[in-house]
Legacy VTK file of the C-alpha trace (Angstrom):
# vtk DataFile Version 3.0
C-alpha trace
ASCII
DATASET POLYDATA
POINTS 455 float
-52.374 -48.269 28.271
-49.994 -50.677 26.356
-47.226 -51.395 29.325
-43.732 -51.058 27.764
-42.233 -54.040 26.543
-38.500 -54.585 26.008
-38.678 -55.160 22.192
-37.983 -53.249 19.139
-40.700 -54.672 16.971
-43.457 -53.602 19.018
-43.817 -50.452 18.375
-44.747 -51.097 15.188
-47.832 -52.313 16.188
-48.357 -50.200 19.418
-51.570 -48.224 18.007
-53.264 -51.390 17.102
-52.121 -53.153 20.644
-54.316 -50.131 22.784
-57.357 -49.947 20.542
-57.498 -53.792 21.508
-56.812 -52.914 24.591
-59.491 -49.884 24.730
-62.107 -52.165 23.369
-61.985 -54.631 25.980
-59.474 -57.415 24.712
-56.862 -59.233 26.672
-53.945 -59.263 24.717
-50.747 -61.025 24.914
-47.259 -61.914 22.965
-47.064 -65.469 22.728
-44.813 -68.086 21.855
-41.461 -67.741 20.005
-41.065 -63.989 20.411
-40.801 -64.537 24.399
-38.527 -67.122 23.925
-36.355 -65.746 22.046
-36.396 -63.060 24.062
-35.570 -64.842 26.929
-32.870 -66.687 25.255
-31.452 -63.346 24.299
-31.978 -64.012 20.930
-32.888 -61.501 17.767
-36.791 -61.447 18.198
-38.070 -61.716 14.338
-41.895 -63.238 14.623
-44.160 -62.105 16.838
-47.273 -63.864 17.484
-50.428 -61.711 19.149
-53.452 -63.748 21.240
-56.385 -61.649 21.699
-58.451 -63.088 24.186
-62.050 -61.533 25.030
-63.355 -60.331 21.284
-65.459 -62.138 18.772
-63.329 -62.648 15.528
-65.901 -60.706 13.613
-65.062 -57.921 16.029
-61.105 -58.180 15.874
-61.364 -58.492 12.230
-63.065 -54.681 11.972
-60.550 -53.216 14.256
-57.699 -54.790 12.740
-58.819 -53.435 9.506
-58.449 -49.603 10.421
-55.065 -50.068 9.858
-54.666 -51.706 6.580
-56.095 -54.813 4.578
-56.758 -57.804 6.406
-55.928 -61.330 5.235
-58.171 -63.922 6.416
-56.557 -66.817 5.137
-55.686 -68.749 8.686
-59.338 -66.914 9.462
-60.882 -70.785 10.473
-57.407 -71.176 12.758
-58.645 -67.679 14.363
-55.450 -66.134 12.475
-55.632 -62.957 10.891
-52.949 -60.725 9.477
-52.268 -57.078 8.352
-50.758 -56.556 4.874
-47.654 -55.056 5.551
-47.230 -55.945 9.391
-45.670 -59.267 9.367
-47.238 -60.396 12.715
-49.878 -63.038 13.319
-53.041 -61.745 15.155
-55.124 -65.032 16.463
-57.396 -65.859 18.568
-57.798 -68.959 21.196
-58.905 -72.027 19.825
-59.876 -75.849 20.786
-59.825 -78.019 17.987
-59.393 -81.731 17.630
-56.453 -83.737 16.993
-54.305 -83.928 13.755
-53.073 -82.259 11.010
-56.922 -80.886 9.905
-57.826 -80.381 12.777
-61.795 -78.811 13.618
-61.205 -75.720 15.024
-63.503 -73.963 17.651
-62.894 -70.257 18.322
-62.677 -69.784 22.068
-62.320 -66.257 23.261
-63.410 -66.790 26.643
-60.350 -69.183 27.236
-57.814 -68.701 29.890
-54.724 -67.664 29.223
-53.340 -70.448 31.313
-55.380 -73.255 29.377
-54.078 -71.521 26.008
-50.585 -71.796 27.000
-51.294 -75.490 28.037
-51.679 -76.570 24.198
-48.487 -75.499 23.161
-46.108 -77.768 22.174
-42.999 -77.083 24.655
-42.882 -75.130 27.806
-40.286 -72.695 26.587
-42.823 -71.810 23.873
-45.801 -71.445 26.428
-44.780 -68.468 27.740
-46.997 -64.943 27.225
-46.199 -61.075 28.108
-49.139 -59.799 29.246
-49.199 -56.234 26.994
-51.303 -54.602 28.857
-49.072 -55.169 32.515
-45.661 -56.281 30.870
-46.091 -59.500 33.204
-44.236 -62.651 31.866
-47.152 -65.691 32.287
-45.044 -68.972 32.682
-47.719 -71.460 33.915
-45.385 -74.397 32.947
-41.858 -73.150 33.791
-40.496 -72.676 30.402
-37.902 -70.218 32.370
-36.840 -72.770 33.842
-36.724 -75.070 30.975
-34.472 -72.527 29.120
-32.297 -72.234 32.133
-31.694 -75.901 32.650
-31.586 -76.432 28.195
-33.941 -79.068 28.688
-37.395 -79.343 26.439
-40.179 -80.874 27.769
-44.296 -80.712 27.628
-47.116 -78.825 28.730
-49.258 -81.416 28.286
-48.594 -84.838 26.934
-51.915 -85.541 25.342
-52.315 -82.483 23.172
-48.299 -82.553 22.375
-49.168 -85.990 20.691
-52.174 -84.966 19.000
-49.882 -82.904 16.162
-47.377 -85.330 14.664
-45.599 -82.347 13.460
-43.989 -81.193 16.783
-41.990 -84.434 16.539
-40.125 -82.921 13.702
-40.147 -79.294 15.769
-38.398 -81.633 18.830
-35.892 -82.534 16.252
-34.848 -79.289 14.736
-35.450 -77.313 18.106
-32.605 -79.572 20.069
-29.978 -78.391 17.132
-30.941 -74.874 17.385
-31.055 -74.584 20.830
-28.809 -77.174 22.074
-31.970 -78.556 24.612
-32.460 -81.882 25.578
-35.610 -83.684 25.789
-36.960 -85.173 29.050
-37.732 -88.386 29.752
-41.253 -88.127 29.268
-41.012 -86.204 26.054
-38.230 -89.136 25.114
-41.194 -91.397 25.594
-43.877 -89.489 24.050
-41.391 -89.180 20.471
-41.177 -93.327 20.433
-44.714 -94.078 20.547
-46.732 -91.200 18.804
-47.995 -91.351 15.524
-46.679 -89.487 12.623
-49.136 -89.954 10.151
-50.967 -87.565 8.381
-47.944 -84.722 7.835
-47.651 -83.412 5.039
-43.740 -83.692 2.886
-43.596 -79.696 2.482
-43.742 -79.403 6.443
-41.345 -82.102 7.291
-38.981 -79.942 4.220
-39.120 -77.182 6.097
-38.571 -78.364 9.698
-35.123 -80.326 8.118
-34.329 -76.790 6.459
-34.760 -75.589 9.824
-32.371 -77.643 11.329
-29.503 -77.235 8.522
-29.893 -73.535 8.384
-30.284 -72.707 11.817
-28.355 -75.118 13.908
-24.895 -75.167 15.288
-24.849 -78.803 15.811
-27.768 -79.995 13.242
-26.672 -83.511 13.909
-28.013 -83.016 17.959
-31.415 -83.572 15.747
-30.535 -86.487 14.123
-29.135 -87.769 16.781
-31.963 -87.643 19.105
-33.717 -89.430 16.036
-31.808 -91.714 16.462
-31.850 -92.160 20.441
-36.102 -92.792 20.224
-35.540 -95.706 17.836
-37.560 -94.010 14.877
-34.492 -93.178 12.502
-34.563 -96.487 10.481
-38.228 -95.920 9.312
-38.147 -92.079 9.122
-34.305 -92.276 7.399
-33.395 -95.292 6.566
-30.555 -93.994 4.684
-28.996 -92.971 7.597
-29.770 -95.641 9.949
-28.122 -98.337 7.611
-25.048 -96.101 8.542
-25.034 -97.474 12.194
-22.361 -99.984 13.055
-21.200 -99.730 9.947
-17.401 -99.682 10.463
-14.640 -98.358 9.436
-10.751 -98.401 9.563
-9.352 -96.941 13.228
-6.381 -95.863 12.003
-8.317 -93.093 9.162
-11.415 -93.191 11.111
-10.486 -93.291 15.157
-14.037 -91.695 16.077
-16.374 -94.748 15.239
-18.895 -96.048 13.055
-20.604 -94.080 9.768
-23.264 -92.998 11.659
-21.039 -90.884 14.265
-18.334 -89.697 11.257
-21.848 -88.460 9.402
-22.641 -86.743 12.367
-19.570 -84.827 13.054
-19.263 -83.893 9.232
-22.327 -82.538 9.411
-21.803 -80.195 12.115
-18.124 -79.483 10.606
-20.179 -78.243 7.444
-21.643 -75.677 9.447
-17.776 -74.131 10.220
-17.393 -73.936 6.612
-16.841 -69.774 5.350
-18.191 -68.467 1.891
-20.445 -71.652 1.130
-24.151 -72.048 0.135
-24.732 -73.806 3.696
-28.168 -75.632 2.694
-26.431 -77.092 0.271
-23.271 -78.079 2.144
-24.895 -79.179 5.204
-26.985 -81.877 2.836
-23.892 -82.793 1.193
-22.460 -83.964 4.273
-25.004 -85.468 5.624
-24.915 -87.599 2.703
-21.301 -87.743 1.785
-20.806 -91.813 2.792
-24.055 -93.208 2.497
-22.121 -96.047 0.119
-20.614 -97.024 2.807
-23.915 -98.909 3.645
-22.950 -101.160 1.015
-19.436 -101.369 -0.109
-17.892 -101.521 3.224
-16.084 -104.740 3.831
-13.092 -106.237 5.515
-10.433 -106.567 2.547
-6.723 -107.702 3.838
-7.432 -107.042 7.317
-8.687 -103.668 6.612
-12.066 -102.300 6.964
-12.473 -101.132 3.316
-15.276 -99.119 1.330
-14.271 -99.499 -2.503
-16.360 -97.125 -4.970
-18.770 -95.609 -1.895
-18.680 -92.405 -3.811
-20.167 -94.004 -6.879
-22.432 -96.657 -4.370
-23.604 -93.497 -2.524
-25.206 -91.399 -5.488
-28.759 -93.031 -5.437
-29.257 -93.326 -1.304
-27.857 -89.289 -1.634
-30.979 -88.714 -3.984
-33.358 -91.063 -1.795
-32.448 -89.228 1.655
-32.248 -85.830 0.400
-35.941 -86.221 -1.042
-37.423 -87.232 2.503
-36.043 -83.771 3.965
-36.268 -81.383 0.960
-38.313 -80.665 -2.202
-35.720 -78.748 -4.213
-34.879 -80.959 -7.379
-31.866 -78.622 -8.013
-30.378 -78.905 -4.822
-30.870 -82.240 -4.634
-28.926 -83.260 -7.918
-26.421 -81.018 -6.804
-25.825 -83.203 -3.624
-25.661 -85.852 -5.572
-23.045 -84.374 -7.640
-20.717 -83.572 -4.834
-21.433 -86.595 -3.066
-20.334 -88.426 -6.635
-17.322 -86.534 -6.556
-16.273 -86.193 -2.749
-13.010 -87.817 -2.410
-11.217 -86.066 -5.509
-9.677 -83.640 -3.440
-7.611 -85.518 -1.211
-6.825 -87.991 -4.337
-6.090 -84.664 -6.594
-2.855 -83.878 -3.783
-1.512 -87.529 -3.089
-1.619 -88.501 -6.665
-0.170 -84.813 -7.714
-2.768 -84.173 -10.218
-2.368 -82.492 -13.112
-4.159 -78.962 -14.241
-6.095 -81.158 -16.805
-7.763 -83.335 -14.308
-8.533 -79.603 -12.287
-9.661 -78.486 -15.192
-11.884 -81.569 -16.066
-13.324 -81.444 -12.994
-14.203 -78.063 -12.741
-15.751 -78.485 -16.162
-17.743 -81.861 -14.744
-19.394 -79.502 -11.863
-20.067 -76.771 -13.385
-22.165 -74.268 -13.527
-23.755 -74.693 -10.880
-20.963 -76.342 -8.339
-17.105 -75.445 -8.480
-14.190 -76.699 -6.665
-13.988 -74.429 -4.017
-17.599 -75.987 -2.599
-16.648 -79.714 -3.318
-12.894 -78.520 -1.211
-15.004 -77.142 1.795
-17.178 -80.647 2.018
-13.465 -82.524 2.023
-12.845 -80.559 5.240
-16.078 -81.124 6.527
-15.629 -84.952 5.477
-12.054 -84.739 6.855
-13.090 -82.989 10.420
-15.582 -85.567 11.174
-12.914 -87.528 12.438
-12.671 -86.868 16.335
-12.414 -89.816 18.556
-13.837 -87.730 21.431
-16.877 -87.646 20.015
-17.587 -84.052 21.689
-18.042 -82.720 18.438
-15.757 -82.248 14.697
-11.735 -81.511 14.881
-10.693 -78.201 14.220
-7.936 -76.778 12.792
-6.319 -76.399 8.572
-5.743 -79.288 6.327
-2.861 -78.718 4.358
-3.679 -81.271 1.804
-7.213 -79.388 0.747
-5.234 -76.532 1.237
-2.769 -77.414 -1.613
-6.422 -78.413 -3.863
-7.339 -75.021 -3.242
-4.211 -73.101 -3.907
-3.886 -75.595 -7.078
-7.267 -74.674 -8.365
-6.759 -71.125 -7.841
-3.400 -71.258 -9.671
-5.068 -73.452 -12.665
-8.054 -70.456 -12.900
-11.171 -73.040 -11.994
-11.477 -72.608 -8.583
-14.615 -70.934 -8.441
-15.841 -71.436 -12.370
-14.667 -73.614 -15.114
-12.730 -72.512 -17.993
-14.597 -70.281 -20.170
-14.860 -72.018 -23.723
-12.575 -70.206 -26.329
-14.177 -71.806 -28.976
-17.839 -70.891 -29.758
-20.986 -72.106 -32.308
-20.041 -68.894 -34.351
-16.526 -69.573 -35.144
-17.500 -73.282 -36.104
-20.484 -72.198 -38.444
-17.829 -70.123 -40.288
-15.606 -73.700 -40.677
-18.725 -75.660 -42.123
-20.049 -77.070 -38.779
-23.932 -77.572 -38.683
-26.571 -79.457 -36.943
-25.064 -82.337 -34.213
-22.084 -81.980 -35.704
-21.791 -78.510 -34.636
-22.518 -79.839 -30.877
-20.072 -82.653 -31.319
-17.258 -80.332 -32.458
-17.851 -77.574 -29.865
-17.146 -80.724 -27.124
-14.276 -81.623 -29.067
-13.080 -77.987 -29.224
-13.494 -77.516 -25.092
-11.793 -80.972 -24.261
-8.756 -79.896 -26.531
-9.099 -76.619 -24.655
-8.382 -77.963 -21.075
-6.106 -80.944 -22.302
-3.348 -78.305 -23.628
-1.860 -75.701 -21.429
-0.481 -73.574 -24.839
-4.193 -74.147 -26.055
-5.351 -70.968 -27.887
-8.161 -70.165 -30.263
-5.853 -69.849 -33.052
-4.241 -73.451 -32.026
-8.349 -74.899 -31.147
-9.617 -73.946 -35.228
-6.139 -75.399 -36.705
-7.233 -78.825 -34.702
-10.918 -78.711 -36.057
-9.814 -78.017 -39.351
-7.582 -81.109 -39.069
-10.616 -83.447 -38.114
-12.499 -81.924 -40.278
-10.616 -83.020 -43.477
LINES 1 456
455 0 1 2 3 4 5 6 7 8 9 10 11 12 13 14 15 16 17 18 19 20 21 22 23 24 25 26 27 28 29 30 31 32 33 34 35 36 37 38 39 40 41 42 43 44 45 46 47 48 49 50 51 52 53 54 55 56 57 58 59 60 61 62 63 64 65 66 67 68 69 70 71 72 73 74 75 76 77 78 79 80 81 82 83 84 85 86 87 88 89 90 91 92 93 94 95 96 97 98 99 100 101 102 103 104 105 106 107 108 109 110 111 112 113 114 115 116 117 118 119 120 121 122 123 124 125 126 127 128 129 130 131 132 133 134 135 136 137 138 139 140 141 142 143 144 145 146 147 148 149 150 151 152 153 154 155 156 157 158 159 160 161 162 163 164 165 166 167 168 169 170 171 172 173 174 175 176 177 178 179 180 181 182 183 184 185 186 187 188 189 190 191 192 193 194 195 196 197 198 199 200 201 202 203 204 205 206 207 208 209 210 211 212 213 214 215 216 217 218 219 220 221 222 223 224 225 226 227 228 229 230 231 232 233 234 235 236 237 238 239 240 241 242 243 244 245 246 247 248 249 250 251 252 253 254 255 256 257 258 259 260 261 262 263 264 265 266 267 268 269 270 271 272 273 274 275 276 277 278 279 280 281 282 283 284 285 286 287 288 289 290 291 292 293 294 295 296 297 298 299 300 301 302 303 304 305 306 307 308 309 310 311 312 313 314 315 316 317 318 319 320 321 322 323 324 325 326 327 328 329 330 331 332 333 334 335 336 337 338 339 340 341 342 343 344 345 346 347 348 349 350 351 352 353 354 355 356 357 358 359 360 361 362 363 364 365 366 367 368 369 370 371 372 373 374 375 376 377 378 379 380 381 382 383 384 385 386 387 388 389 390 391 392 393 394 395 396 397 398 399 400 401 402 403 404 405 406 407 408 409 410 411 412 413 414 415 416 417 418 419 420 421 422 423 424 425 426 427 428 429 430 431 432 433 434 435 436 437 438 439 440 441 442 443 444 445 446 447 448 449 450 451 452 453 454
């Protein structure tokens, strides 16, 4: 009989659990699903290890209850369409990212656990008993937020847990061990794929509340210079005490970062990577002008390093030139209030991000940039800005806080005034920029312009 397990998701599955059971099978829940649980955490993946049954066996009484996808079949992973949960089986295989795989069902549990990559992840529930199998203390690792090994030697096999290590820390605010600290500096990360280091950086933008724990720790095993360069040229990079008390680049980057995550009503991905990216001129431009520590142009200087970093840690073109975008265009806010801007050069803007960016995005990344500014280091500042505020408010009042202005002036009405070909492209530019340049601008007072520069 299936013992009763404290988790909602299980019952989904609880006729497919005892015919397993019935049949002979050891079966356990494995891995993240215990953890979470654990951690007292929404449980969303469940992973089941059937131990004792041939795969040719599991496969035909998994497939009583719907069609069964063999696609991770040579990983001894099998799944049910429309029962999001991965079925395996135990496995040896050898080291790397194609790995050869050897079924194993007559494995112990204990020796299955052992090649999991952290001991809060090799953890099982034993369905049939409801007993939690922790062979490696991963309670205690939770308890004491510290992440640490199984076993050394099959941890350094896959160069992709390096990049779980990373994004894991942010999520769960753990810290690595000593020995895992040691394991990260000299293992070899060769041989991973770009798509799987995307989505381990997604990972740790989307899921962290302190993403820049990651980077950080990156940072502490000496491998952030070759992995992002971008970023490491940001260390001991300086910058003026008196705007920037908390430090170097490196540790303002950092605390923007995690002030990004703060940020209400914002495409987080998208924020998070503009952050992270925000000063990476300052690699180059900074210099000591009139005593001052000085970074002329870093908006501009930081466009192509933007591009470079973001295309190590995602693989969304889009998103990507959108960073760049905002990172291009960072500072206007604050410059917008102290040189009391006027609606044109709101207007212009808007126009200059649009469609896909607005104002209101580019004013939450000026209080992220702006946060990042705590010389306690224990994190960002907290609090309003009454500056960005006053963007905001401004933009709001103008009409182009979330959207540019809508063009009054369209290819129809210009066709009907003798416009064709470029010329009818040219003249529809000339129509908008007339648009946001006059506050009294209407489409009566727009066609009585053209017609002037058209005769």
């Amino acid at each position: 009989m299936l013992a009763s397990l404290p988790w909602q998701v299980l019952p989904k599955i609880y006729d497919i659990v005892n015919i397993l059971l019935n049949e002979g099978a050891r079966v356990y829940v494995v891995g993240g699903a215990v953890r979470d649980f654990l951690l007292n955490r929404a449980v969303h993946d469940v992973d089941i290890e059937i131990h004792g049954l041939t795969m040719p066996h599991v496969e035909t009484l998994l497939a009583h209850f719907g069609n069964v996808h063999c696609d991770g079949k040579s990983f001894g992973v099998l799944r049910i369409d429309g029962i999001p949960i991965d079925w395996s089986l135990p496995r040896r295989d050898s080291s790397g990212r194609k790995p050869l795989v050897a079924i194993d069902p007559t494995m112990p549990i204990v020796d299955a656990l052992r090649r999991r990559d952290l001991t809060m992840n090799a953890m099982a529930v034993d369905c049939a008993t409801g007993q939690v199998i922790d062979p490696f203390n991963g309670q205690a690792s939770i308890k004491n937020k510290i992440l640490s090994v199984p076993d050394a030697a099959f941890f350094a096999q896959d160069p992709l847990r390096f990049y779980r290590v990373m994004q894991f820390i942010g999520r769960f605010d753990m810290k690595p061990d000593r020995e895992l600290d040691d394991i990260a500096r000299t293992m070899s990360l060769e041989g991973i794929s770009i798509e799987r280091i995307h989505a381990e950086c997604d990972k740790l933008m989307l899921l962290s509340d302190r993403p820049s724990l990651g980077l950080r720790w990156i940072k502490h095993v000496g491998r952030i210079a070759s992995l992002f360069p971008e970023l490491g040229a940001l260390i001991d990079v300086p910058q003026e005490p008196g705007w920037h008390p908390e430090g170097d680049v490196f540790e303002h980057t950092m605390q923007a970062l995690d002030a990004a995550v703060q940020r209400p009503k914002v495409d987080r991905r998208l924020l998070c990577y503009a952050a992270l990216c925000h000063d990476l001129g300052k690699a180059t431009t900074t210099e000591k002008k009139d005593c001052r520590w000085r970074s002329f142009n870093h908006e501009r200087a930081g466009v192509f390093p933007a591009k470079k970093l973001c295309s190590r840690m995602m693989g969304n073109k889009d998103l990507i030139n959108q960073v760049a975008i905002l990172v291009r265009h960072h500072m206007a806010p604050g410059q917008f209030i102290a040189q009391q801007a006027t609606f044109r050069a709101y207007k212009r803007l808007a126009q200059q991000l649009a469609p896909q960016l607005n104002l209101y995005i580019l004013a939450q990344l000026a209080y992220a940039d702006k946060l990042g500014r705590n010389p306690e280091r224990n994190g960002p500042l907290s609090g309003q800005l009454p500056a960005i505020d006053e963007f905001i408010t401004k933009a709001q009042e103008y009409g182009v806080l979330y959207q540019a202005e809508k063009p009054l002036i369209t290819g129809h009405d210009l066709i009907d005034l003798g416009y064709s070909g470029p010329a009818l492209g040219k003249a529809l530019q000339q129509a908008y920029a007339y648009q946001i340049e006059h506050d009294d601008s209407s489409r009566e007072t727009i066609l009585r312009y053209l017609q002037g520069v058209l005769k």
